[in-house]
PQR file of N, CA, C, O and H, with PARSE charges and radii, in Angstrom:
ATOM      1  N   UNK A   1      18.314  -5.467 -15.975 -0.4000 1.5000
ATOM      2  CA  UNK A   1      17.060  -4.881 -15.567 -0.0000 2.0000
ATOM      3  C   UNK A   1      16.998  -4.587 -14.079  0.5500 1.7000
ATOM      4  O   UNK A   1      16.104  -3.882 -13.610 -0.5500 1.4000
ATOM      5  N   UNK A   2      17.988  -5.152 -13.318 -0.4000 1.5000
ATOM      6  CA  UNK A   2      17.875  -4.775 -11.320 -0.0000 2.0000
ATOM      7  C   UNK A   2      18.920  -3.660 -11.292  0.5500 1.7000
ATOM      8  O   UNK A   2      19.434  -3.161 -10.290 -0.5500 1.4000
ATOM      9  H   UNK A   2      18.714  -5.725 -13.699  0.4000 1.0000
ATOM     10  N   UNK A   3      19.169  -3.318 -12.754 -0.4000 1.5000
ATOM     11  CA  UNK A   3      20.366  -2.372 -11.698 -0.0000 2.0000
ATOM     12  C   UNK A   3      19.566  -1.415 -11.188  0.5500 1.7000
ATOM     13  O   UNK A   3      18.357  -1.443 -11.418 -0.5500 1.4000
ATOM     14  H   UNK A   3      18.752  -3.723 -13.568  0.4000 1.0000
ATOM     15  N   UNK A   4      20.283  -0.193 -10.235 -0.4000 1.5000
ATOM     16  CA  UNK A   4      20.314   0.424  -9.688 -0.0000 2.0000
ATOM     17  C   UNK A   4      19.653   1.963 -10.261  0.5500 1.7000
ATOM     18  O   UNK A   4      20.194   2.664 -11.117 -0.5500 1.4000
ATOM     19  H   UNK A   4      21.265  -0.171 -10.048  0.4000 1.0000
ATOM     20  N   UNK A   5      18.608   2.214  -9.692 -0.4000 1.5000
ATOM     21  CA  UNK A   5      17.872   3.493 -10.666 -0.0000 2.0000
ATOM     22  C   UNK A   5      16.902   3.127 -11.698  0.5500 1.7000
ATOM     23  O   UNK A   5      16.174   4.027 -12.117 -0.5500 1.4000
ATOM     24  H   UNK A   5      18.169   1.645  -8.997  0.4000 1.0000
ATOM     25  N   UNK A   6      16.735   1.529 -12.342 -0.4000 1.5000
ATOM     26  CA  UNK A   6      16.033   1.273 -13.675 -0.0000 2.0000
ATOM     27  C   UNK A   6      14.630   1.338 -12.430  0.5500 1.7000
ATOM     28  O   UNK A   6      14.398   0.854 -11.323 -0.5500 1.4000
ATOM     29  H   UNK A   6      17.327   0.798 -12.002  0.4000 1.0000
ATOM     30  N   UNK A   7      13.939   2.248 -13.419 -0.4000 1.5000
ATOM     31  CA  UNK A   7      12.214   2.794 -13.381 -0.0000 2.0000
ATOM     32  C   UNK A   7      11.203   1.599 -13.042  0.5500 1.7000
ATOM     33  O   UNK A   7      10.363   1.597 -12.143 -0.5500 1.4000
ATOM     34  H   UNK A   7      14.127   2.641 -14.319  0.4000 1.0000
ATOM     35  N   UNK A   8      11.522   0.412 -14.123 -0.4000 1.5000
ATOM     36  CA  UNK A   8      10.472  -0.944 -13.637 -0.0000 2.0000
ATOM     37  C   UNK A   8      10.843  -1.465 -12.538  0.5500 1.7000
ATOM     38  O   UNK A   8       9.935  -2.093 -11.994 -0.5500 1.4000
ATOM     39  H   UNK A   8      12.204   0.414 -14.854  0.4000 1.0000
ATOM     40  N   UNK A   9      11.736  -1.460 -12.034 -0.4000 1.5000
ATOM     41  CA  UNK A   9      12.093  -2.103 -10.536 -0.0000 2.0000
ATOM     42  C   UNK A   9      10.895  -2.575  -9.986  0.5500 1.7000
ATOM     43  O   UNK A   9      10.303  -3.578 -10.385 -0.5500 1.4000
ATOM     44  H   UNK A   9      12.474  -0.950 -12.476  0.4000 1.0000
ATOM     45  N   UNK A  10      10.506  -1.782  -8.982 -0.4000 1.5000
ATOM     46  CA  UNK A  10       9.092  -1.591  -8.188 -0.0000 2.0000
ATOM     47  C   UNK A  10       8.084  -0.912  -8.851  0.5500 1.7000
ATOM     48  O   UNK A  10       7.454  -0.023  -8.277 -0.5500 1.4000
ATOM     49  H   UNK A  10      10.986  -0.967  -8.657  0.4000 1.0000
ATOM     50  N   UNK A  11       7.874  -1.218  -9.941 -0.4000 1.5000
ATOM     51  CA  UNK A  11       6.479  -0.814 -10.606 -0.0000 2.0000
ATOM     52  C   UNK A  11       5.254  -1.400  -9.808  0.5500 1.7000
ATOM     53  O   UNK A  11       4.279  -0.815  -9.335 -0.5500 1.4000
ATOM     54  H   UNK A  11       8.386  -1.940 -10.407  0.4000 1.0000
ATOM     55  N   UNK A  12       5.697  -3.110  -9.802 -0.4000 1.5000
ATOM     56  CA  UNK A  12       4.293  -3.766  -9.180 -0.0000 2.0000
ATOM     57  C   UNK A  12       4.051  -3.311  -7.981  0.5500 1.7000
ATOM     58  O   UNK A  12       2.902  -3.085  -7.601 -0.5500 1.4000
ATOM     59  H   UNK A  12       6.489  -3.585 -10.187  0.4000 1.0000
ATOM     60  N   UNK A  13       5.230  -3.099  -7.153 -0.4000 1.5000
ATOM     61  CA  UNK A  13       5.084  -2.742  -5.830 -0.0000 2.0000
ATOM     62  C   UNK A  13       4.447  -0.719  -5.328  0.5500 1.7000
ATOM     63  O   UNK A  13       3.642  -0.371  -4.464 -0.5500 1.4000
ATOM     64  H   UNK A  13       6.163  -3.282  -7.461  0.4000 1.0000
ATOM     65  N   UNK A  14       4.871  -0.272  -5.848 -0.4000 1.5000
ATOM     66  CA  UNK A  14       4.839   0.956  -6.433 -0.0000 2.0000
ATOM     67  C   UNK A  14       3.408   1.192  -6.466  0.5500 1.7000
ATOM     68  O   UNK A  14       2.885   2.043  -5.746 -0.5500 1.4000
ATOM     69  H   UNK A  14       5.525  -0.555  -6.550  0.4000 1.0000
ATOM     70  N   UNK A  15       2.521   0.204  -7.573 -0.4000 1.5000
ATOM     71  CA  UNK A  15       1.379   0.207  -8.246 -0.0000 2.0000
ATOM     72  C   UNK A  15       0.456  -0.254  -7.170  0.5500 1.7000
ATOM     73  O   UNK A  15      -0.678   0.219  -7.250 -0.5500 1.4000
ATOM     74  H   UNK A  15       2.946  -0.487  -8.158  0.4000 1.0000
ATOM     75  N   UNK A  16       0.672  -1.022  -6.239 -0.4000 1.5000
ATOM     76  CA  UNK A  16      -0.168  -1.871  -5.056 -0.0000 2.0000
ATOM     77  C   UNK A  16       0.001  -0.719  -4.390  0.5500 1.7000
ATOM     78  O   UNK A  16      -1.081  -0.133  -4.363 -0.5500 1.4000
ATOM     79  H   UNK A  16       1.593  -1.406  -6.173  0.4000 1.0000
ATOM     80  N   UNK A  17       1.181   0.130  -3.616 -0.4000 1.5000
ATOM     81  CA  UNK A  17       1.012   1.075  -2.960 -0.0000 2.0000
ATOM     82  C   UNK A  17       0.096   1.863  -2.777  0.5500 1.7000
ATOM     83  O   UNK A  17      -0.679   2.026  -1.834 -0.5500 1.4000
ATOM     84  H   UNK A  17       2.060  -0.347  -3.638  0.4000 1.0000
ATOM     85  N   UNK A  18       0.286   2.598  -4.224 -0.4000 1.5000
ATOM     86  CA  UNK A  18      -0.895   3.797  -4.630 -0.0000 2.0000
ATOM     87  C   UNK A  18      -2.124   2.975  -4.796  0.5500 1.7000
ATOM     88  O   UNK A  18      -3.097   3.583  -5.244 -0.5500 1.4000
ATOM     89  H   UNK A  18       0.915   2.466  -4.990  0.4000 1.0000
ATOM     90  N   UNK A  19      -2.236   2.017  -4.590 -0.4000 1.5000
ATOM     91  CA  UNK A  19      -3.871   1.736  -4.919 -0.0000 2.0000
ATOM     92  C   UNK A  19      -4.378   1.806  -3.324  0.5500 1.7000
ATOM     93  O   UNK A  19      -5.387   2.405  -2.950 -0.5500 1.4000
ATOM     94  H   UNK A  19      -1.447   1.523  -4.226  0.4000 1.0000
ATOM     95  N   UNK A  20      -3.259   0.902  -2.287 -0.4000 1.5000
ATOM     96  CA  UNK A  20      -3.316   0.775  -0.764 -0.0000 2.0000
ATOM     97  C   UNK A  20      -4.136   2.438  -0.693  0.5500 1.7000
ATOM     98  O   UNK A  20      -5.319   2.763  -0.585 -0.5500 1.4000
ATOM     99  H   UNK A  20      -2.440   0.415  -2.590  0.4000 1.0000
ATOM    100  N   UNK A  21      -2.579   3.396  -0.839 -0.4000 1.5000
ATOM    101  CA  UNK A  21      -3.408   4.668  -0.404 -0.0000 2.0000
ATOM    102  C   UNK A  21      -4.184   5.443  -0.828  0.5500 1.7000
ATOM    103  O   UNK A  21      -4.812   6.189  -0.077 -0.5500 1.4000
ATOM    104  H   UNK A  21      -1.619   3.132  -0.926  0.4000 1.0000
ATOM    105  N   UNK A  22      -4.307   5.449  -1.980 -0.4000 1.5000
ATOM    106  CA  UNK A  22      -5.427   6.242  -2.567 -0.0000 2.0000
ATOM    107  C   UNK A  22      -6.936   5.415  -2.518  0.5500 1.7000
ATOM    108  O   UNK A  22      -7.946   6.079  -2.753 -0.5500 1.4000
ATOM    109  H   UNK A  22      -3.797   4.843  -2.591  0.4000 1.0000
ATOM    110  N   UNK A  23      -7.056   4.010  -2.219 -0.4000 1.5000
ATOM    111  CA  UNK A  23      -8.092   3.555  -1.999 -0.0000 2.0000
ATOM    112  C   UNK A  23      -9.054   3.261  -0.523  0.5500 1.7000
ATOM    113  O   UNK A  23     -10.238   3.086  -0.237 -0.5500 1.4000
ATOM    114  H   UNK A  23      -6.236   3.471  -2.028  0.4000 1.0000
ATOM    115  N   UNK A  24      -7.988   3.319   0.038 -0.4000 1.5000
ATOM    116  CA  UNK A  24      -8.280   2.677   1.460 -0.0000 2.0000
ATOM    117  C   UNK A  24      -7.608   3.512   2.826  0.5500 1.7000
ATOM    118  O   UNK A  24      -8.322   3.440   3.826 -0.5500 1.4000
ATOM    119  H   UNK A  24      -7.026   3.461  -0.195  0.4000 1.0000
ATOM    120  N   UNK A  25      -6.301   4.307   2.988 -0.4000 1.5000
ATOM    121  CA  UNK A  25      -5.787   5.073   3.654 -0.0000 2.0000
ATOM    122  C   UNK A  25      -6.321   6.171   3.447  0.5500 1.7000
ATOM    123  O   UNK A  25      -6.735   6.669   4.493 -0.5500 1.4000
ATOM    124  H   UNK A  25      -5.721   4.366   2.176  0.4000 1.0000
ATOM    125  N   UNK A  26      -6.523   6.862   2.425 -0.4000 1.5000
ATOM    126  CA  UNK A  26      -6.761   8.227   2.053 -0.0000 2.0000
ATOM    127  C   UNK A  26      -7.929   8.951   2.352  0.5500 1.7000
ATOM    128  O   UNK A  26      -8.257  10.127   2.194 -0.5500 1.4000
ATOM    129  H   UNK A  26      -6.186   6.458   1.575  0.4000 1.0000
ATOM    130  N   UNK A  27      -8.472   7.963   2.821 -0.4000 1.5000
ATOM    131  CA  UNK A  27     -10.171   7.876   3.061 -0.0000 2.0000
ATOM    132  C   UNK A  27     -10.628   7.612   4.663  0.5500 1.7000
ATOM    133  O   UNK A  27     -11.748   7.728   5.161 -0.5500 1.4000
ATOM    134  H   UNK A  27      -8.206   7.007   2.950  0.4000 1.0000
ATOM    135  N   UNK A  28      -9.390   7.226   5.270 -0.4000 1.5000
ATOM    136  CA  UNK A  28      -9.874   7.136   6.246 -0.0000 2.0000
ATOM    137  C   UNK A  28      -9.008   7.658   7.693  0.5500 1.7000
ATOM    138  O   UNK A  28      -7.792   7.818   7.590 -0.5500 1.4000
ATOM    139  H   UNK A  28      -8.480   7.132   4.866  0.4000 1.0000
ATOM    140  N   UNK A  29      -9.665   7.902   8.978 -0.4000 1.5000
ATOM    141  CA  UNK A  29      -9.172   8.344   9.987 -0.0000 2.0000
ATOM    142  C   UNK A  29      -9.012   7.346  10.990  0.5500 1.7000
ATOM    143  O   UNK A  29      -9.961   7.058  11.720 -0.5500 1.4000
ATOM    144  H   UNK A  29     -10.653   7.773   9.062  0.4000 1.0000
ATOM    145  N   UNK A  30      -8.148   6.914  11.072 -0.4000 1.5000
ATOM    146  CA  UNK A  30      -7.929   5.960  12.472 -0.0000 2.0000
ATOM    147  C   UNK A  30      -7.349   6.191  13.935  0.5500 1.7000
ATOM    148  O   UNK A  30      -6.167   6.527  14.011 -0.5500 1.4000
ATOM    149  H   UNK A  30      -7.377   7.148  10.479  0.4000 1.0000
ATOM    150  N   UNK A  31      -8.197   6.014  15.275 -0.4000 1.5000
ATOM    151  CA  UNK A  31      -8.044   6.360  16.113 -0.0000 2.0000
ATOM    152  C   UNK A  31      -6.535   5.877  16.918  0.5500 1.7000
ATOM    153  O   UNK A  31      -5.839   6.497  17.723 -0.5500 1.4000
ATOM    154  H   UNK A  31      -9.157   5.740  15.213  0.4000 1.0000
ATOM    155  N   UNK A  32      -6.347   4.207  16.192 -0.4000 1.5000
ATOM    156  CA  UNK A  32      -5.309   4.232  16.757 -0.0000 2.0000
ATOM    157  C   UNK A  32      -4.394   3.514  16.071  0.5500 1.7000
ATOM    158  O   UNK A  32      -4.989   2.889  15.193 -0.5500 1.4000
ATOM    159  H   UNK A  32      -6.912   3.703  15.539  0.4000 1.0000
ATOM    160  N   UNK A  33      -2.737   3.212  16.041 -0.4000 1.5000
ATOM    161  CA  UNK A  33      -2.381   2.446  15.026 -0.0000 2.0000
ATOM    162  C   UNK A  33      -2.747   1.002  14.828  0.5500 1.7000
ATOM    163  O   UNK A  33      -2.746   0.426  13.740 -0.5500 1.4000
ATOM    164  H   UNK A  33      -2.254   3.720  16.754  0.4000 1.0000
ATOM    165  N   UNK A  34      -3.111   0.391  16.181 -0.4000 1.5000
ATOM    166  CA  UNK A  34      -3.592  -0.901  15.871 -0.0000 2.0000
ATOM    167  C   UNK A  34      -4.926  -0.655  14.903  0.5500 1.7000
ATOM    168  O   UNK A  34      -4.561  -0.877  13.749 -0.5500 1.4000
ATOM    169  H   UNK A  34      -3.112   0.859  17.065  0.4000 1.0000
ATOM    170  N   UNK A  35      -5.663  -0.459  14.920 -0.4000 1.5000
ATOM    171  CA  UNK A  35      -6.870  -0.401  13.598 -0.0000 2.0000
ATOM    172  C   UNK A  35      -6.359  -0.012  12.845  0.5500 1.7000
ATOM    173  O   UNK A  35      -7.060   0.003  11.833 -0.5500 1.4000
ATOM    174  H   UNK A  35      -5.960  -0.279  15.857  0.4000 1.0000
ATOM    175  N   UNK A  36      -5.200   0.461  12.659 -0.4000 1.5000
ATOM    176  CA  UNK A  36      -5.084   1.180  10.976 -0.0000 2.0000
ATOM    177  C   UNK A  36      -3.920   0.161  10.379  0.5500 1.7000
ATOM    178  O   UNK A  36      -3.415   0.177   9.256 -0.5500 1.4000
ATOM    179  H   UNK A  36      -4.630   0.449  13.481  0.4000 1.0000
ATOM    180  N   UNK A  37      -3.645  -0.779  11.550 -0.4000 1.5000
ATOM    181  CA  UNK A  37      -2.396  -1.768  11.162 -0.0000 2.0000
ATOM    182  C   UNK A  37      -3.767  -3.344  11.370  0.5500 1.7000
ATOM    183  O   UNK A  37      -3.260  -4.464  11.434 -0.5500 1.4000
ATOM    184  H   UNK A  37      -4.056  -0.792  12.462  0.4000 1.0000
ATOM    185  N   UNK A  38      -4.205  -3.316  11.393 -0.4000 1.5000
ATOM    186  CA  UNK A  38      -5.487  -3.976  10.932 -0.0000 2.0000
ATOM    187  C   UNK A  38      -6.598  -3.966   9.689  0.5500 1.7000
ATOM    188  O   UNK A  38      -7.257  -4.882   9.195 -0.5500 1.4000
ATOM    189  H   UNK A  38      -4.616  -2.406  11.341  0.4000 1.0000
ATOM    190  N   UNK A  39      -6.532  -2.652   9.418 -0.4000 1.5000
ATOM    191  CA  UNK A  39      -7.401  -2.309   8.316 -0.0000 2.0000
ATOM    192  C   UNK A  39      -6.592  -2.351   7.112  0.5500 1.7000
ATOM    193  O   UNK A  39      -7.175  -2.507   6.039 -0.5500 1.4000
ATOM    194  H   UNK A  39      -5.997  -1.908   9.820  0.4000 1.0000
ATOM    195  N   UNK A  40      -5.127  -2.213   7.145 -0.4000 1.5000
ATOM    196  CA  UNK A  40      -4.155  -2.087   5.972 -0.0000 2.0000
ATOM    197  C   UNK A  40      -3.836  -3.939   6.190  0.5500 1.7000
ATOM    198  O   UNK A  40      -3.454  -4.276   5.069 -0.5500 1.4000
ATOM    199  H   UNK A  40      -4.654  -2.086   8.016  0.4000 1.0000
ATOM    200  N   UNK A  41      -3.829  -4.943   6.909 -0.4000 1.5000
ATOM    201  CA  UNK A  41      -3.616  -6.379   6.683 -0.0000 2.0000
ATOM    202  C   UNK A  41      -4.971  -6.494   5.982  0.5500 1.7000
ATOM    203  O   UNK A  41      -4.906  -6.355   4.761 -0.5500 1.4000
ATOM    204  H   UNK A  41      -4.139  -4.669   7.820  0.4000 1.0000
ATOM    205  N   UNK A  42      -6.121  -6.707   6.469 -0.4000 1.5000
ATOM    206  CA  UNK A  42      -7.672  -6.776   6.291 -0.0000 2.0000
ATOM    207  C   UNK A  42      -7.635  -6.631   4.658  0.5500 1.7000
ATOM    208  O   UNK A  42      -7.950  -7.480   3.824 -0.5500 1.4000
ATOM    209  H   UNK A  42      -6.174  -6.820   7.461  0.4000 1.0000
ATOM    210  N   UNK A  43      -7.082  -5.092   4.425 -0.4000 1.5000
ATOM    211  CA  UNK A  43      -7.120  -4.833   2.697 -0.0000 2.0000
ATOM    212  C   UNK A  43      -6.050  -5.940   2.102  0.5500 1.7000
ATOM    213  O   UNK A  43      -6.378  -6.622   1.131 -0.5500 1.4000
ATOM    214  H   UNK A  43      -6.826  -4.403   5.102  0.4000 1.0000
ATOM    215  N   UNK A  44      -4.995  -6.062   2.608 -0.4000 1.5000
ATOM    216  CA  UNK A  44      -3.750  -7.099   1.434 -0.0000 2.0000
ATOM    217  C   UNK A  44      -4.609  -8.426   1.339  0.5500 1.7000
ATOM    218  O   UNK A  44      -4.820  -9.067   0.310 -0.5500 1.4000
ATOM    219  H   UNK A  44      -4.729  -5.509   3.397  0.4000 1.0000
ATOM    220  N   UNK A  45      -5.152  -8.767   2.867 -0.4000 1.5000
ATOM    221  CA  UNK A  45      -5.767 -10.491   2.991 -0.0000 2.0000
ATOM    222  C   UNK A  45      -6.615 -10.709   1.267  0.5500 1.7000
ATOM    223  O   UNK A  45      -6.510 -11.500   0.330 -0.5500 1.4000
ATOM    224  H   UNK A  45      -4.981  -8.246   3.703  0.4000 1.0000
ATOM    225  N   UNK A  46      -7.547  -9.339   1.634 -0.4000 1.5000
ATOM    226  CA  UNK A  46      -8.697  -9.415   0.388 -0.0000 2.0000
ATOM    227  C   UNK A  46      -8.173  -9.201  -1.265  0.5500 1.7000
ATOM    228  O   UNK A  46      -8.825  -9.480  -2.271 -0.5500 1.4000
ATOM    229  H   UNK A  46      -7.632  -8.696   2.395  0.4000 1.0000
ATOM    230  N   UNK A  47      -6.810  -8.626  -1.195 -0.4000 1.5000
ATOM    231  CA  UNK A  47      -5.985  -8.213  -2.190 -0.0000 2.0000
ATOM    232  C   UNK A  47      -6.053  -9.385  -2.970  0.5500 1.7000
ATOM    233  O   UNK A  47      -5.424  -9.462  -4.026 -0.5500 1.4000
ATOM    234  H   UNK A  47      -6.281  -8.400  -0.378  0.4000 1.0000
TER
END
């Protein structure tokens, strides 16, 4: 199941991604990377 190319690999990881950006990045404009490297910890903490 780890080889190389199999599809479930990073499903879970994959699946947290798209939720990261389509929930919380996608939506928003940040002035600088520290707030947006704050607001993306802020979301995993509450994850």
């Amino acid at each position: 199941m780890s080889r190389r190319g199999y599809r479930h690999d990073n499903a879970v990881a994959e699946s947290f991604f798209q939720l990261l950006k389509r929930g919380r990045i996608g939506r928003q404009t940040y002035l600088t990377r520290d707030a947006a490297t704050q607001d993306v910890f802020d979301y995993i903490e509450m994850f």
